[in-house]
Backbone as JSON, one array per atom type, in Angstrom:
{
  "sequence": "XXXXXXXXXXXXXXXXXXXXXXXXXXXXXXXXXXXXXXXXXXXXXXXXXXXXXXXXXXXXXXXXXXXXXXXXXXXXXXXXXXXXXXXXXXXXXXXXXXXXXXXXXXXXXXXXXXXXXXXXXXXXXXXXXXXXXXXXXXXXXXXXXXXXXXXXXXXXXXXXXXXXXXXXXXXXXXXXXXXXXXXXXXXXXXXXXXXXXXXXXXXXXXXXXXXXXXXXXXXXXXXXXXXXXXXXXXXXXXXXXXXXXXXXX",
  "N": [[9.92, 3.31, -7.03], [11.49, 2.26, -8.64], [14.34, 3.51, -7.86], [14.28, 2.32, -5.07], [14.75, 0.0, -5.44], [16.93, 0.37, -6.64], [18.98, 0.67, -4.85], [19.1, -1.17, -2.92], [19.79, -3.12, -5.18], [22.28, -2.14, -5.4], [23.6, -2.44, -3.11], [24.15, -4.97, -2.23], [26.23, -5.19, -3.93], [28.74, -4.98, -2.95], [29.73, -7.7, -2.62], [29.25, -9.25, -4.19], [26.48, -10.26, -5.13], [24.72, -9.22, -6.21], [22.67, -8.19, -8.95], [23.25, -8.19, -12.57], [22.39, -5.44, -13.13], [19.91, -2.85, -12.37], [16.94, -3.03, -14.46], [17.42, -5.3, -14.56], [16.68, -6.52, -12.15], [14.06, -5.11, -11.86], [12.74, -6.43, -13.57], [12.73, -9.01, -13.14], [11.31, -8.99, -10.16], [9.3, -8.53, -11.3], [8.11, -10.46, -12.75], [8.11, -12.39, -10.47], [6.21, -10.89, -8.99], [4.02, -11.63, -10.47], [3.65, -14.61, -10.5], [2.75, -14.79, -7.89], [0.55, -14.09, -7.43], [-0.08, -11.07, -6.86], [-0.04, -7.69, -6.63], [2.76, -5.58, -8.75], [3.94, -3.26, -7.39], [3.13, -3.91, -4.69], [5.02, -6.42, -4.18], [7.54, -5.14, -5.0], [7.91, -3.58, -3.3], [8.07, -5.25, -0.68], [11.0, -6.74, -1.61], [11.94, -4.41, -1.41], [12.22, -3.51, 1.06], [13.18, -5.97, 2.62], [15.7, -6.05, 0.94], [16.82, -4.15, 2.25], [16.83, -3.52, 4.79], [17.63, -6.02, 5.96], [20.12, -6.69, 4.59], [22.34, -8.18, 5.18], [21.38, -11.04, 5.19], [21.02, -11.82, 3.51], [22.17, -13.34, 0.77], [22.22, -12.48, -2.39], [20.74, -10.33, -4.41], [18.76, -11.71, -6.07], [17.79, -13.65, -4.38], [16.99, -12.32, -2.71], [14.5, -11.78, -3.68], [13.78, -14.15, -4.41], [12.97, -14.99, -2.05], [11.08, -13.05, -0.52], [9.34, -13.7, -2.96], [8.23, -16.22, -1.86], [6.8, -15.7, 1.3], [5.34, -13.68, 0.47], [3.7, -15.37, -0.99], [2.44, -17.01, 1.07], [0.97, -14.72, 2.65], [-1.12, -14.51, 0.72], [-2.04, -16.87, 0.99], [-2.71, -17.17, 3.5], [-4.74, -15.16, 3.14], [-4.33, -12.21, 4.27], [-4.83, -9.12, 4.84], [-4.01, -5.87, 2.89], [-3.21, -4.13, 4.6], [-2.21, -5.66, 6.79], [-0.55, -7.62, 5.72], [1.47, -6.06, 4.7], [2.68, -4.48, 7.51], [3.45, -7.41, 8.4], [5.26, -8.18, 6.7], [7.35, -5.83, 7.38], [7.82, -5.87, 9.89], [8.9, -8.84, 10.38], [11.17, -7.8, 8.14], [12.69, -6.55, 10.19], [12.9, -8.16, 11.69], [14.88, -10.25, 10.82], [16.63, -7.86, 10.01], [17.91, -7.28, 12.39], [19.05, -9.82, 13.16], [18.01, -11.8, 15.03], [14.62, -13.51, 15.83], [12.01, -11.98, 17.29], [10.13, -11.1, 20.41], [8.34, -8.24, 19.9], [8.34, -8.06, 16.95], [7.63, -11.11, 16.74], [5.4, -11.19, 17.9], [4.19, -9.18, 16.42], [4.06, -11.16, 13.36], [3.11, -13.5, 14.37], [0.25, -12.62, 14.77], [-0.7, -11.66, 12.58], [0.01, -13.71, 10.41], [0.33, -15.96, 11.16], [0.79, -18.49, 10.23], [3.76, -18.54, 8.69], [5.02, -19.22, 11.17], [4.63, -21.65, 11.92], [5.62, -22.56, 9.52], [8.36, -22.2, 10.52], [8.39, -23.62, 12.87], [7.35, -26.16, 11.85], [9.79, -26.46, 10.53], [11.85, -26.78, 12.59], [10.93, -28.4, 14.02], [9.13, -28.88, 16.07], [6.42, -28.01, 18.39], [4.48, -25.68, 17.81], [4.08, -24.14, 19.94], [5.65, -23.99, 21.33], [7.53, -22.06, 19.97], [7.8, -19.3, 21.22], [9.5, -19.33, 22.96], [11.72, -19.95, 22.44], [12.15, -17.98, 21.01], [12.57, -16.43, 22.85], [14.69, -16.82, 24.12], [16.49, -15.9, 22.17], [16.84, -18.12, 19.9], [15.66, -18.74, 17.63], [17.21, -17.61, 14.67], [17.7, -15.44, 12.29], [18.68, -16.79, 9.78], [17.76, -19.58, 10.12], [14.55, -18.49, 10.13], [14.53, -17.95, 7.29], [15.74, -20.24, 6.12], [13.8, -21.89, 6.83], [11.51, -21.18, 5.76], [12.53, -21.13, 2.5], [12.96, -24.09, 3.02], [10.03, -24.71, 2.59], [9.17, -24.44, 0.05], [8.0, -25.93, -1.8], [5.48, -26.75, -0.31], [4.21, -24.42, 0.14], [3.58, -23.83, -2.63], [2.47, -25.35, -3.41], [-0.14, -25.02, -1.61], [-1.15, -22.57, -2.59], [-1.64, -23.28, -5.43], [-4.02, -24.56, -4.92], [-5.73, -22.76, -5.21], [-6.45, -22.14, -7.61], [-8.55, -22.65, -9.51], [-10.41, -21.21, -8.22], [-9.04, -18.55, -9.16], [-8.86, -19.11, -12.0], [-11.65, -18.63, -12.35], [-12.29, -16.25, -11.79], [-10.76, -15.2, -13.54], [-12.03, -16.14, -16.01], [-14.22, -14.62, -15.62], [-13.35, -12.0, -15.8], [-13.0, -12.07, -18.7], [-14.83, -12.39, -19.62], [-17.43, -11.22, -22.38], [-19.55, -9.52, -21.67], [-18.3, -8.57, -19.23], [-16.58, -7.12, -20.18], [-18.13, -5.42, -21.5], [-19.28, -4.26, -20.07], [-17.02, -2.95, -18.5], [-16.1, -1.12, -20.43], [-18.24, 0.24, -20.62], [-18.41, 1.66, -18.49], [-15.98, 2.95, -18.34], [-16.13, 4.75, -20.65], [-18.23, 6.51, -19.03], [-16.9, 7.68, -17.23], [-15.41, 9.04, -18.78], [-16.87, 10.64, -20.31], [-17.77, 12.2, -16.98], [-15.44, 13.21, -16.63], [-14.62, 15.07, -18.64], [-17.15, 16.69, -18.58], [-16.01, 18.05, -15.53], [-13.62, 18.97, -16.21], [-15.03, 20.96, -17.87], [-16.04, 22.55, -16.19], [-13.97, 23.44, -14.16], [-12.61, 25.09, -16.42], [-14.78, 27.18, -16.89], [-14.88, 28.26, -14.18], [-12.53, 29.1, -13.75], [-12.42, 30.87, -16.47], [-14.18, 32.71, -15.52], [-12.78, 33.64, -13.09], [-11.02, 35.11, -14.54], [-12.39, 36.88, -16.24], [-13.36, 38.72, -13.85], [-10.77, 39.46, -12.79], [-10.01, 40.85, -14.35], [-11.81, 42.78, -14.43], [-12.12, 44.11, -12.48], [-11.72, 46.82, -11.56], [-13.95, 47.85, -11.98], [-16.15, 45.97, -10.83], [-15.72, 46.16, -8.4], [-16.3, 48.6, -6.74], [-19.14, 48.14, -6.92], [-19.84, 45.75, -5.28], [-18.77, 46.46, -3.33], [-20.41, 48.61, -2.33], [-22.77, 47.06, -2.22], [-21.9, 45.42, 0.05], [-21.75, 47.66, 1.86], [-24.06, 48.36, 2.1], [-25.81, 46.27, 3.11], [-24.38, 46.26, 6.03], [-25.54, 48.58, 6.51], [-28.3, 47.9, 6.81], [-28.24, 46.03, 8.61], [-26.72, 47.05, 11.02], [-29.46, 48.84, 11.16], [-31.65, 46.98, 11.61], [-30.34, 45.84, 14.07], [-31.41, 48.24, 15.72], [-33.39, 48.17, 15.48], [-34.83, 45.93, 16.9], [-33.81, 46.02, 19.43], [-35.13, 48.01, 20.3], [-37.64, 47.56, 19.84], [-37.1, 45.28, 21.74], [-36.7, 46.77, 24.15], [-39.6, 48.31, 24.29], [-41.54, 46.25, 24.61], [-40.36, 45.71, 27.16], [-41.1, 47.82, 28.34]],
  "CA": [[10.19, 1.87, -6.99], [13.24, 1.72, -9.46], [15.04, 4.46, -6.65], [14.26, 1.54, -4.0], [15.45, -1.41, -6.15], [18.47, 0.57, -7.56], [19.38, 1.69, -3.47], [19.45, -3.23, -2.81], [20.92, -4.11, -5.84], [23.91, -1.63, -5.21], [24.0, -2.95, -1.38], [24.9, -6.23, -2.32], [27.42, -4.85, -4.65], [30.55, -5.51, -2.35], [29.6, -8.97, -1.67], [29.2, -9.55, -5.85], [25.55, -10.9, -4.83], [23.54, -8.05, -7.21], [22.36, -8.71, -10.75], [23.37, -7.22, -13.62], [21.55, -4.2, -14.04], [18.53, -2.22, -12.03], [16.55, -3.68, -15.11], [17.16, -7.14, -14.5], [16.25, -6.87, -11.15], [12.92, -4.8, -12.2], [11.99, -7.56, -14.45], [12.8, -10.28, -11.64], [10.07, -8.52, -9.33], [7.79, -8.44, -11.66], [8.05, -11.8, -12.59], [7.38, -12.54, -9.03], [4.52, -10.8, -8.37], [3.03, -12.18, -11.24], [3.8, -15.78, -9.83], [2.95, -14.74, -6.21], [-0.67, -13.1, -7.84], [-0.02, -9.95, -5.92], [0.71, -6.45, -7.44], [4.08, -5.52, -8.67], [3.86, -2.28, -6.4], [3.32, -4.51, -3.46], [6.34, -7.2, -4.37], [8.32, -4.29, -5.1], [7.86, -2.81, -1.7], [8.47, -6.18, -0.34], [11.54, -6.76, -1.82], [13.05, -3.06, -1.17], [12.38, -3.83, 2.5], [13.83, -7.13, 2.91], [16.43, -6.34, 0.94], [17.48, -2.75, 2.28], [16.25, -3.48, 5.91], [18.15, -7.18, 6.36], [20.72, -7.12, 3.18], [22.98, -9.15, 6.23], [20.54, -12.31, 5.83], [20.78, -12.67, 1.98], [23.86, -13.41, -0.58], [22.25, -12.15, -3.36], [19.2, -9.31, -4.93], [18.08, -12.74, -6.33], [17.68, -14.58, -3.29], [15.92, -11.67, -1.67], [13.69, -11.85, -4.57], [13.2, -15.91, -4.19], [12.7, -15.61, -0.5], [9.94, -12.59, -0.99], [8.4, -14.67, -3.7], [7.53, -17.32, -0.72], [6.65, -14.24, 1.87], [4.33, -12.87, -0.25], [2.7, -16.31, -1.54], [2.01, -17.14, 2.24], [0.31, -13.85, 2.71], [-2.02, -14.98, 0.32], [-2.87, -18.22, 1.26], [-3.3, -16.7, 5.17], [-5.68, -13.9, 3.41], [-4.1, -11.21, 5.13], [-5.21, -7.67, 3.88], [-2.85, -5.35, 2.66], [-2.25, -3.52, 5.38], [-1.8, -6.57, 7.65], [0.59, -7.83, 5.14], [2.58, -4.8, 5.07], [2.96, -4.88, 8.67], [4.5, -8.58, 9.04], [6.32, -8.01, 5.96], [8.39, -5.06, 8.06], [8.24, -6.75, 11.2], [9.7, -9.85, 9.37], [12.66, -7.56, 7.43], [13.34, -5.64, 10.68], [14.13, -9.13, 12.59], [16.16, -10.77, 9.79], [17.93, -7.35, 10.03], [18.71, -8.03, 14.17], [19.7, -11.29, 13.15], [17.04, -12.65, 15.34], [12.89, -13.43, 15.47], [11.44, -12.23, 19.35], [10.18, -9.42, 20.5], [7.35, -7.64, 18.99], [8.27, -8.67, 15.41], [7.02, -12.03, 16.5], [4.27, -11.16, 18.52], [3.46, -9.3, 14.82], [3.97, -12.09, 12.76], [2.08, -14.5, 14.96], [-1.23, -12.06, 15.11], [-0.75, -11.22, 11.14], [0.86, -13.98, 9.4], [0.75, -17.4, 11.49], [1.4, -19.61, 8.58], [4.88, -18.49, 8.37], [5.44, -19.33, 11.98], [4.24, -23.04, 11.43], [7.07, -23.16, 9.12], [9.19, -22.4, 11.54], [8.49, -24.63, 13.43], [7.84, -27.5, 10.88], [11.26, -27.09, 9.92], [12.62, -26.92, 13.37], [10.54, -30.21, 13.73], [8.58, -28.75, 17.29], [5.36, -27.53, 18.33], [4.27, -24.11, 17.61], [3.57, -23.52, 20.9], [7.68, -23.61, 21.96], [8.06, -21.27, 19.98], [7.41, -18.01, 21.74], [9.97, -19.96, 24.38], [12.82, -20.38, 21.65], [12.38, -16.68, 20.8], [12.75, -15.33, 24.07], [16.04, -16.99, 24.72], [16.95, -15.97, 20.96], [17.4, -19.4, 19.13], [14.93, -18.39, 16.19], [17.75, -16.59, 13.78], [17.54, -14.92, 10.64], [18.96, -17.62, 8.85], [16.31, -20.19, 10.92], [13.4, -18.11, 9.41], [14.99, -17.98, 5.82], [15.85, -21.67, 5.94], [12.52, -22.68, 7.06], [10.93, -20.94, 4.91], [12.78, -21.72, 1.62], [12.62, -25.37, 2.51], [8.31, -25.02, 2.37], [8.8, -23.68, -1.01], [6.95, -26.93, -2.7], [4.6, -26.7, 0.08], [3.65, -23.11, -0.19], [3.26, -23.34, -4.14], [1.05, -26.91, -3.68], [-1.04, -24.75, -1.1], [-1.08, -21.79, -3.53], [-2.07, -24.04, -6.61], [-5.41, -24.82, -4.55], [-6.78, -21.69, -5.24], [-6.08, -22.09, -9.07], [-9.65, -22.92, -10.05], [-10.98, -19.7, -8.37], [-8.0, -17.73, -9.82], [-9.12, -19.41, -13.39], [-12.89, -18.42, -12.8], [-12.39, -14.52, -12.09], [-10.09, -14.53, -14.89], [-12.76, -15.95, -17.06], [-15.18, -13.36, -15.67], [-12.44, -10.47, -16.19], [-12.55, -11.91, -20.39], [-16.27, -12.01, -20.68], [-18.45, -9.84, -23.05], [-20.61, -8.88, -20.31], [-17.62, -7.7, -18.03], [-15.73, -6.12, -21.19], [-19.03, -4.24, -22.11], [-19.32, -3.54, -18.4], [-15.72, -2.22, -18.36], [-16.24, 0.09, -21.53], [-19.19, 1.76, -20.5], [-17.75, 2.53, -17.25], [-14.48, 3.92, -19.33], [-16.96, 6.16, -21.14], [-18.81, 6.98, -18.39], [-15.58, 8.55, -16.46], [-14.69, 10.19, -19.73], [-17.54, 11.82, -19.82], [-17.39, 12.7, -16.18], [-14.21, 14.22, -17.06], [-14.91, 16.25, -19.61], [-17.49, 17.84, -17.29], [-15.4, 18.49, -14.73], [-13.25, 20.11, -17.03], [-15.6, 22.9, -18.33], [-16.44, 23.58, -14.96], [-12.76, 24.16, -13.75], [-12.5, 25.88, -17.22], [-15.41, 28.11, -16.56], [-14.59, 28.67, -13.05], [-10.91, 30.27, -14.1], [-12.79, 32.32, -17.11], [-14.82, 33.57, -14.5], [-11.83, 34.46, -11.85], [-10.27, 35.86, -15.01], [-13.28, 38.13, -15.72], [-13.32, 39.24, -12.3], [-9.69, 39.98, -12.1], [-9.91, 42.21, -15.6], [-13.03, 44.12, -14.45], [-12.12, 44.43, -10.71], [-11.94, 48.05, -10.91], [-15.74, 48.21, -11.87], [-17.22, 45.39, -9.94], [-15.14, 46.7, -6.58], [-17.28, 49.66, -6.02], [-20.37, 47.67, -6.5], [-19.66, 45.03, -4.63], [-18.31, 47.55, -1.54], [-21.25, 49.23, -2.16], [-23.47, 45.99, -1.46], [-21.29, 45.36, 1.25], [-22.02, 48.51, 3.07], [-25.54, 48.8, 2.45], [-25.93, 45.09, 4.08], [-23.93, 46.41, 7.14], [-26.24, 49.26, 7.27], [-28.94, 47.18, 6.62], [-27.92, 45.03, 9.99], [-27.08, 48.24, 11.84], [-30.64, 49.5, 11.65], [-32.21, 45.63, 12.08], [-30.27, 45.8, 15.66], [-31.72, 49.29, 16.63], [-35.21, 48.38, 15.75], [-34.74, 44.82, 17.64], [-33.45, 46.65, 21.01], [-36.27, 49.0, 20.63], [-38.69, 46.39, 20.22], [-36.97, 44.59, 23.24], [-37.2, 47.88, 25.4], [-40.91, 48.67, 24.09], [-41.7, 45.07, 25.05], [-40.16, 45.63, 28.64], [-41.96, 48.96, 29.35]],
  "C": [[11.58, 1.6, -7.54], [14.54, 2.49, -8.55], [15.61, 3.17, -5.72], [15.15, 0.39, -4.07], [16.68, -1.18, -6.44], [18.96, 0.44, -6.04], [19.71, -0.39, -3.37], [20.04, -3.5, -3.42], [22.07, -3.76, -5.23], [24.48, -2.06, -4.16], [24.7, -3.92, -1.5], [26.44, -6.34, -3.7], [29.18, -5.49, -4.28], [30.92, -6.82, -2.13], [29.8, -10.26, -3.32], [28.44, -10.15, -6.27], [24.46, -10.01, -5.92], [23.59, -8.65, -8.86], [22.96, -7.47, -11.49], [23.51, -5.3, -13.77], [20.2, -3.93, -13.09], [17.13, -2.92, -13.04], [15.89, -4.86, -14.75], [16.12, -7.41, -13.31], [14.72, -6.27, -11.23], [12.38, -5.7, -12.59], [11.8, -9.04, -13.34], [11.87, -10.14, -10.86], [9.01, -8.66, -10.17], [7.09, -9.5, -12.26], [7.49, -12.52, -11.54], [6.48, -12.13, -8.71], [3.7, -11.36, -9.69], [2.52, -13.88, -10.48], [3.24, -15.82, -8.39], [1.58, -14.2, -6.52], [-0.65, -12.28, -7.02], [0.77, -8.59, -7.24], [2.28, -6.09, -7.55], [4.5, -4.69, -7.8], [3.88, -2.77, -4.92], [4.77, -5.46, -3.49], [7.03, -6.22, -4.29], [8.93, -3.62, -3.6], [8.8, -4.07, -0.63], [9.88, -6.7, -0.42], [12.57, -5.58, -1.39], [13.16, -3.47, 0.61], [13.2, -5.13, 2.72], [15.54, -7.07, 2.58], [17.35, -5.1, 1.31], [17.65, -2.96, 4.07], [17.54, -4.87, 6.73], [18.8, -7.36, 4.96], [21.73, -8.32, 4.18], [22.28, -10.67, 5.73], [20.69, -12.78, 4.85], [22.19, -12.82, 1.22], [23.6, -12.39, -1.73], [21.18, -10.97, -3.65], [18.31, -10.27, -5.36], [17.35, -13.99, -5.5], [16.86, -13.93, -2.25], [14.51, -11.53, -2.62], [12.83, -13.37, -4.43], [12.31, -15.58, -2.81], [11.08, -14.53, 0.11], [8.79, -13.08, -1.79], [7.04, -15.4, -2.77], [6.83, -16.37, 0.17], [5.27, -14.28, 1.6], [3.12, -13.88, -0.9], [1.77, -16.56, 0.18], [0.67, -16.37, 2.97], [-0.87, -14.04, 2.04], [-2.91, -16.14, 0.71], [-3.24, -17.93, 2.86], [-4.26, -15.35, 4.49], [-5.49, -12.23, 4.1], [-4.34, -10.15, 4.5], [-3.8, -7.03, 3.68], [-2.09, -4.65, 3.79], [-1.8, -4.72, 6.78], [-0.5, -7.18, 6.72], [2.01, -6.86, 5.18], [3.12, -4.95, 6.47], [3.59, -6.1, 9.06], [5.19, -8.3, 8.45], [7.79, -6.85, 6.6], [8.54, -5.46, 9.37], [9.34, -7.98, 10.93], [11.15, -9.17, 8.83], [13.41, -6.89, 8.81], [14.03, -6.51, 12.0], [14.75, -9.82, 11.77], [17.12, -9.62, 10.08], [19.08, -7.29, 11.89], [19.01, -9.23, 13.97], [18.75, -12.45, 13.95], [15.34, -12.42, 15.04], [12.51, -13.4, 17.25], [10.93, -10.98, 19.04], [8.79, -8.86, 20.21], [6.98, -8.1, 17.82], [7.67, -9.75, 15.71], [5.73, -11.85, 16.96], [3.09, -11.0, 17.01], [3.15, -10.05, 14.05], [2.87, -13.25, 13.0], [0.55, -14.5, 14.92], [-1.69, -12.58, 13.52], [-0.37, -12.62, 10.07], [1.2, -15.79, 10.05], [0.93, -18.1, 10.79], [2.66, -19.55, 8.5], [5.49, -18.76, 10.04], [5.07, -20.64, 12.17], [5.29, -23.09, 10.45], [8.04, -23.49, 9.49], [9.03, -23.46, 12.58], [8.03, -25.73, 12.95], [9.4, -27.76, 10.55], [12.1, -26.72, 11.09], [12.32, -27.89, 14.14], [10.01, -30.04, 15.63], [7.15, -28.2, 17.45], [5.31, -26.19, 18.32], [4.06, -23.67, 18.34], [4.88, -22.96, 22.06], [8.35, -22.63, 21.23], [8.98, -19.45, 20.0], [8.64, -18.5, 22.99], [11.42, -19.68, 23.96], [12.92, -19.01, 21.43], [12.81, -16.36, 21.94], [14.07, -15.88, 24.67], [17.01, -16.54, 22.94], [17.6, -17.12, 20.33], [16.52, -19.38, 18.27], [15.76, -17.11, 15.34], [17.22, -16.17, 12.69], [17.31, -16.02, 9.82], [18.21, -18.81, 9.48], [15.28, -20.03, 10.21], [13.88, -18.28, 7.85], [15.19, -19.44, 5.47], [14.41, -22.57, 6.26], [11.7, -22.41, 5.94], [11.01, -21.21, 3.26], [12.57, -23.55, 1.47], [11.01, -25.21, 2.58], [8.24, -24.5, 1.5], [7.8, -24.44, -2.15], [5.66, -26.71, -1.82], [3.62, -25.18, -0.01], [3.0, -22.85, -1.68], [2.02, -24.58, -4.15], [-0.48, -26.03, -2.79], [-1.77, -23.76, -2.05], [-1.96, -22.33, -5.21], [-3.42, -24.5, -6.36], [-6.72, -23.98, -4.49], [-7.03, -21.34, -6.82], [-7.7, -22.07, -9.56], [-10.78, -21.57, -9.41], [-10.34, -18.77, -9.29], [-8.65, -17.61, -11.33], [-10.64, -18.61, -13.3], [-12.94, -17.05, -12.86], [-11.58, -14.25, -13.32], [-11.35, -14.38, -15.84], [-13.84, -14.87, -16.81], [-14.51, -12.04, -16.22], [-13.03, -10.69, -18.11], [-14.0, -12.32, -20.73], [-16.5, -11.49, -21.41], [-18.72, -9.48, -22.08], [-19.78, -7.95, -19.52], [-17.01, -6.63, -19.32], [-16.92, -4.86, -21.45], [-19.43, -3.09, -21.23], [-18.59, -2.3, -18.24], [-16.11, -0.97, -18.98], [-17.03, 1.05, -21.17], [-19.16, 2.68, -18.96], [-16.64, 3.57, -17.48], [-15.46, 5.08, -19.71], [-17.72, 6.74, -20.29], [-18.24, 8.08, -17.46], [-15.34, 9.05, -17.33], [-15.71, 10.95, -19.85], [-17.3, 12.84, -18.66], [-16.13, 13.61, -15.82], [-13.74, 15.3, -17.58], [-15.9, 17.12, -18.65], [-16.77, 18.51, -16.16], [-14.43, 19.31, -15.11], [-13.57, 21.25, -17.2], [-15.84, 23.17, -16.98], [-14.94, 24.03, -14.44], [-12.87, 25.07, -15.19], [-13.18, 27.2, -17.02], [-15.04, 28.92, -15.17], [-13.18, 29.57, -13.37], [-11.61, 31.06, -15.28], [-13.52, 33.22, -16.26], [-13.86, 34.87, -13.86], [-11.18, 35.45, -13.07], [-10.72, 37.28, -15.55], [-13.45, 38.81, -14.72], [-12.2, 40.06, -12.28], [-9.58, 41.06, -13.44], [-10.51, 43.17, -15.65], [-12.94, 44.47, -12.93], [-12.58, 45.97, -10.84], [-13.62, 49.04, -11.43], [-16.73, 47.17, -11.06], [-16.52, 45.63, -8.52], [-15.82, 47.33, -5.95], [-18.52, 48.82, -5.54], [-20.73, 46.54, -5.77], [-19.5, 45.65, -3.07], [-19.27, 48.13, -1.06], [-22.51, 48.31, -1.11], [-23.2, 45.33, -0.11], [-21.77, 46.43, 2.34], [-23.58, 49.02, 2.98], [-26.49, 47.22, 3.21], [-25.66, 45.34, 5.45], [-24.84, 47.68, 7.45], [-27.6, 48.87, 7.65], [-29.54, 46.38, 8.67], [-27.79, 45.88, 10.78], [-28.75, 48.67, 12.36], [-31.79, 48.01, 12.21], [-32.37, 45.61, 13.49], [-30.73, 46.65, 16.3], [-33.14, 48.67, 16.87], [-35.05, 47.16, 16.28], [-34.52, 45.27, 18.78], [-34.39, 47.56, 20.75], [-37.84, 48.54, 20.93], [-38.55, 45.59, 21.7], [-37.58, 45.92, 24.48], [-38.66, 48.43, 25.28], [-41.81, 47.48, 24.75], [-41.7, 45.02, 26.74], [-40.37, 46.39, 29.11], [-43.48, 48.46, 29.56]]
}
């Protein structure tokens, strides 16, 4: 992650659009996914793409950070699973980085992620149905999607804020007793499970290591068992074809 983040800030380096410090910009993401209730591992991702994929579309590491923020709140409020998210989210950075929205990427967006294509066309003030029409002559740019989308940034956080009172109730389930006692004895229950699994890899290598110190006395008897099995099976097949041919006289 800090590889991904260091590889954006430095991009926008020439432009004098990067923060500080790898740091800063760590702390900035993670800020955001807190705000965006989504994992920092996912924001993170989000952010390296947008801003590695389409650094053309943004000024700043901070602005690809803002404009992910929104992105990533959207995703939520459309429900989209992770891996449907993932998927617009690189469809999304890979037409900001063509400068336009058509193509596939929208087709993606549209399946995965319609909410953010209702922006677009709220803030190009048409029906959502023109604009599979507007793509295909390319008049949905980069800066189109980025501008639409930053201006629904009150609307995205008012939609976002409507889920607050679930948000609040799993918390309070997370800070029960009941779930904490839950938690714990699940913790100890995997540490146990751990520790077992342990002595058995443990045992299993004293084993191989007995084995490999006494090879040259359990070899014979092992070779031995070996070839008195194969003679074993040898004489099985005579007296089976003798039985067959006693059978067929």
């Amino acid at each position: 992650i800090t590889a991904r983040l260091e590889m954006m800030n430095n991009g926008f380096e020439s432009v004098g659009g990067n923060l500080k410090s790898t740091s800063d910009l760590f702390n900035l993401v993670y800020a955001s996914a807190q705000d965006a209730r989504g994992s920092f591992a996912d924001m993170s991702a989000v952010v390296a793409k947008f801003g590695n994929n389409a650094k053309d579309a943004f000024s700043s590491s901070a602005e690809v950070v803002d404009f992910a923020n929104l992105v990533q709140k959207e995703m939520v409020i459309a429900g989209a699973s992770t891996t449907e998210a993932s998927n617009a989210m690189l469809q999304l950075s890979q037409a900001l980085g063509s400068g336009v929205l058509r193509g596939d990427e929208l087709n993606s967006i549209f399946e995965q992620a319609p909410n953010l294509i209702q922006e677009i066309a709220n803030y190009l003030e048409v029906p959502i149905g023109e604009i599979r029409q507007m793509a295909s002559e390319g008049q949905i740019s980069a800066d189109i999607v980025k501008q639409a989308i930053f201006s629904a940034s009150d609307e995205i956080n008012d939609k976002l804020m409507k889920f607050q009172p679930v948000l609040q109730r799993i918390n309070e389930i997370a800070n029960s007793e009941e779930f904490k006692q839950f938690t714990q004895t699940a913790i100890n229950d995997m540490a146990v499970l751990a520790n077992v699994s342990l002595s058995v890899v443990n045992t299993l290598i004293q084993g191989a290591a007995f084995v490999s110190d006494n090879w040259s006395i359990i070899s014979p008897i092992i070779y031995s068992v070996a070839l008195a099995l194969a003679f074993y099976n040898g004489v099985l097949i005579m007296h089976n074809a003798y039985e067959a041919v006693s059978n067929g006289l």
